[in-house]
N, C-alpha and C positions, 0 to 999 in steps of 0.2 A: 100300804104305801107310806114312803116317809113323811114327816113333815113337808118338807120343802122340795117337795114332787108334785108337778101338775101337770096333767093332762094337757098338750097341744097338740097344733096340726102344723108341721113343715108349712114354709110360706112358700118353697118351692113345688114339690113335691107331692104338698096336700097327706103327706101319711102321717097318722098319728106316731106320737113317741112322749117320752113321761121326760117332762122339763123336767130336773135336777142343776140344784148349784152349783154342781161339781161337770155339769156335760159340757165337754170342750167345744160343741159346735152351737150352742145355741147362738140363735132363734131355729139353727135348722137341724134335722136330724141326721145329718152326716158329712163327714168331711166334702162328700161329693158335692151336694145339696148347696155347703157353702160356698164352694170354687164356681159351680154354676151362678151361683147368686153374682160373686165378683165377677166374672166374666162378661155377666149381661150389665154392669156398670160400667166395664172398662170398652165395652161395645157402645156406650151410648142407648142401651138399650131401656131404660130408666132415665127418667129427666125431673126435673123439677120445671114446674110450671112458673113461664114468666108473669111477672103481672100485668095483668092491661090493664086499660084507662079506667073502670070502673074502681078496680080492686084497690088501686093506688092513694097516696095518702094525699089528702087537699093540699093544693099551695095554693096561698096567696095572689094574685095578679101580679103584684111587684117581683115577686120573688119566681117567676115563670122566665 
């Protein structure tokens, strides 16, 4: 194995494949892999968490 060859798993797809600095689809193992990946973003299907009241950063009274 080269240097700069590591063992991962598809975040899609879950299959192994040997990351390389030169693989055009990383983080995932195939062109498909990646177009799935964009499509479940472009669907909303991936979100970023809002934050609530907990998580939020202190203000002041005045500044409320």
């Amino acid at each position: 194995m080269e240097e700069n060859t590591v063992r991962a798993h598809c975040p899609v797809c879950k299959a192994p494949f040997l990351w390389r600095s030169d693989s055009p689809w990383r983080p995932f193992c195939s062109e498909r892999c990646r177009l799935i990946d964009l499509g479940a973003w472009l669907d909303e299907g991936y979100r970023i968490a809002e934050e609530t009241e907990s998580s939020a950063p202190f203000l002041h009274p005045e500044e409320q």
